[in-house]
N, C-alpha and C positions, 0 to 999 in steps of 0.2 A: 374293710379293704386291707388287705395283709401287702405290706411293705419290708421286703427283706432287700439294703443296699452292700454289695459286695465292692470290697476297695484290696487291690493286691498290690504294696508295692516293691521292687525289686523281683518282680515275676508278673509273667502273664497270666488272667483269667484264663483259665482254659473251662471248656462245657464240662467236665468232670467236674472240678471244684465245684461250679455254681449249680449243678444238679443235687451232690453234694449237700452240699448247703442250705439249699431250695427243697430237700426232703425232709431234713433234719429239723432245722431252725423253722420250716413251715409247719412243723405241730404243736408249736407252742401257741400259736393263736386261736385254735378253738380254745383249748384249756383254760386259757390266761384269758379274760375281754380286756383289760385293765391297757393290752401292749400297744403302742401306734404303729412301730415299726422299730426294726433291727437293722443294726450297720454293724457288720463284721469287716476286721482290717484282717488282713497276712500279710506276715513283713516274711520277708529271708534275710536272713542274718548272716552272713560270712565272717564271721571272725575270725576263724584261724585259716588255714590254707585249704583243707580240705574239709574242715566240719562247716556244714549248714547247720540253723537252726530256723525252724521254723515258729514265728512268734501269732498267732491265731487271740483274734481281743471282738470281742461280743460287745454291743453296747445295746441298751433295748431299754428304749423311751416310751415311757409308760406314764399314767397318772402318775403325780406324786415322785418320789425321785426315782432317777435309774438307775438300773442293773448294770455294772462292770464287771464283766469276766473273763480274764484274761488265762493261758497256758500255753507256753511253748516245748517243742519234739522236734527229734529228727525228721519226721514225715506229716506233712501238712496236713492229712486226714488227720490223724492222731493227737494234732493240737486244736484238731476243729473240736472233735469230738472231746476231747477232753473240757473244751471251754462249755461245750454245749450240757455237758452233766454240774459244772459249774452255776452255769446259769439258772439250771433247771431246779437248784439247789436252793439259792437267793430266791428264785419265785415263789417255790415251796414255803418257805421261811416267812414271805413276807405274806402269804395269804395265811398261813396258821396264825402268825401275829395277828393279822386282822381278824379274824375269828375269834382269838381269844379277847380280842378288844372290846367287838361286838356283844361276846356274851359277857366279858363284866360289866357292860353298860345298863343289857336288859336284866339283870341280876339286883344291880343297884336300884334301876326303876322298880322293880318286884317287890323291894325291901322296900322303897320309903312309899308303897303305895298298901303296904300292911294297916291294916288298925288293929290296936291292941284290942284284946279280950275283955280288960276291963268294959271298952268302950260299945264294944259292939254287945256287952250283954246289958247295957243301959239303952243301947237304940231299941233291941227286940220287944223291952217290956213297956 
């Protein structure tokens, strides 16, 4: 069950966003099985008088620890998207780590399940 929770504050959800969002960050769960569900924030930022900033932060609770991916833009797509290549980064990352984990494990069992030459030409005879 794919669980994506959208939180905006200092702005309203609007159907754009959450379609958005609901397109994007929904292909990460066939790929990934490991995810339970994603909570994306957007803040808007006012800081100066006339600049917005738009602050987009990814959170995606999964086995084992989670993903934080945060990027802020002038235009809330553009810090969506930007978080979601972020993210997609960290997952990439963490599944090649585990693969490379997995295969020095079966590498190890390979080696100590060797018998020497000596040994195996004293079994044959």
């Amino acid at each position: 069950m794919k669980k994506i929770i959208i939180t905006c504050n200092h702005l309203e959800t609007s159907e754009s966003i959450t379609t958005f969002v609901n397109s994007k960050f929904g292909r990460l769960f066939p790929h990934y099985g490991d995810i339970i569900r994603i909570r994306i924030e957007l803040n808007l930022d006012s800081g100066g008088a006339h600049e917005k900033r738009f602050l987009a932060r990814a959170i995606i609770k999964q086995r084992g620890p989670d993903i934080v991916a945060a990027s802020e833009s002038e235009n809330p797509y553009t810090a969506l998207g930007a978080t979601l290549r972020k993210a997609e980064r960290q997952l990439r990352r963490r599944v090649r780590l585990a693969r490379f984990k997995r295969e020095q494990i079966f590498s190890r069992m390979r080696r100590s399940a060797r018998i020497p030459a000596e040994l195996r030409k004293l079994t044959t005879a």
